[in-house]
C-alpha positions in Angstrom: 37.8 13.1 -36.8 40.9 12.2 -35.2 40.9 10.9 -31.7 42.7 13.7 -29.9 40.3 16.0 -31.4 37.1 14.7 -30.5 38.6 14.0 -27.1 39.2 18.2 -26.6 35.8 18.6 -28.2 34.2 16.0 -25.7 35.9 17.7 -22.6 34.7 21.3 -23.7 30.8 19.7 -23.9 31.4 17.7 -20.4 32.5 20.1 -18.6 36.4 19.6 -18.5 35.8 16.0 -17.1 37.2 14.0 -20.2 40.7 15.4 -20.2 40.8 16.2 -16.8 42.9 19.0 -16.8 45.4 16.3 -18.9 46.4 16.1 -22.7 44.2 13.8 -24.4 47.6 11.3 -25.1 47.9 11.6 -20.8 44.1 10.8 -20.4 44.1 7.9 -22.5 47.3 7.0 -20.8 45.2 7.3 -17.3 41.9 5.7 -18.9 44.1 2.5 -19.9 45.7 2.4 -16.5 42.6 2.7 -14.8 44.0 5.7 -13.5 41.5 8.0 -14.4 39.8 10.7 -12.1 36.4 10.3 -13.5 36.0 6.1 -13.7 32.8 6.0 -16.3 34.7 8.8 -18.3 37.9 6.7 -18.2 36.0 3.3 -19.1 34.7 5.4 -22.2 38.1 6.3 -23.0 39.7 3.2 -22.9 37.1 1.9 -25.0 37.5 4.4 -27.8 41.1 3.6 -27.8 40.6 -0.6 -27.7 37.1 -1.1 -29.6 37.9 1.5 -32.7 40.8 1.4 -35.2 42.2 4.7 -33.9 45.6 3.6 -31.4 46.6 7.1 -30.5 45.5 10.8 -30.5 46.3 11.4 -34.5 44.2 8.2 -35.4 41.3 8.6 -37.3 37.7 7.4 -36.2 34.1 8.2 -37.5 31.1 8.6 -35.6 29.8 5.1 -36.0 32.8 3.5 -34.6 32.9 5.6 -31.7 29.2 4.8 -31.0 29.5 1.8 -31.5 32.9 1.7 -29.0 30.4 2.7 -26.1 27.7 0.8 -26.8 28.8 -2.2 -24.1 29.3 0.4 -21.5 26.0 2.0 -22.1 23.9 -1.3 -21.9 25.6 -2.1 -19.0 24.6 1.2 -17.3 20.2 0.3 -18.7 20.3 -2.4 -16.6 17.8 -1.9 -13.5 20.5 -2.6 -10.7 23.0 0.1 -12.2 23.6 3.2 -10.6 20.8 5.7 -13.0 24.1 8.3 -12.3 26.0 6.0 -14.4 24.0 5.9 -17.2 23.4 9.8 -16.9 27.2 10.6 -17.3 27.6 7.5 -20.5 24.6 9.3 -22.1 26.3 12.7 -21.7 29.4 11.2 -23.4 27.7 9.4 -25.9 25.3 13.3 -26.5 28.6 15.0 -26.3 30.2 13.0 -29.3 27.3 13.4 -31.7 27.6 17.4 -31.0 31.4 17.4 -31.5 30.7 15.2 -35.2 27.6 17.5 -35.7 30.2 20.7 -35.3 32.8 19.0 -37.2 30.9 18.5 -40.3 28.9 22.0 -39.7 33.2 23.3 -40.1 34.1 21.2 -42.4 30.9 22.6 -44.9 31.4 26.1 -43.7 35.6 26.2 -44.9 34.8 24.5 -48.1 32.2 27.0 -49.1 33.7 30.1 -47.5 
């Protein structure tokens, strides 16, 4: 899937606060500034842009590298002195982005067939 994609897909599953009423190339823009309205979200974003081959919103990434891309942010947010709101709001991303691959390929079988 290509990064500006999941990124429309992840905002319509978290309720607008990925793209924050921004193009995905603005909110990564904002994420990598630290700019970001929603500072877990923008974390997340950053990191999918620096921890994944994909460098821009037509960039290709899978699902395992996108996992994979949030997994420092998420064991920082287990520990026992993080904020439990934190880890709420990575594990809603990290829900978020298996639904949007989930949909994707659920398409992706539907056009080929149909």
């Amino acid at each position: 899937m290509r990064l500006g994609d999941l990124l429309r897909r992840l905002d319509a599953y978290c309720a607008e606060r990925v793209l924050a009423g921004m193009s995905p190339a603005a909110a990564l823009e904002a994420a990598q500034a630290g700019g970001h309205p929603h500072p877990i979200t923008g974390e997340a974003l950053a990191m999918l842009l620096n921890w994944t081959p994909a460098r821009g919103i037509d960039d290709a990434l899978t699902r395992g590298q996108a996992v994979d891309a949030l997994g420092p942010l998420r064991r920082r947010y287990m520990e026992d002195a993080a904020p439990a709101e934190g880890l709420r709001e990575v594990q809603a991303i990290i829900e978020a982005m298996d639904a949007a691959f989930d949909d994707e390929a659920l398409e992706s079988g539907q056009q080929s067939q149909g």
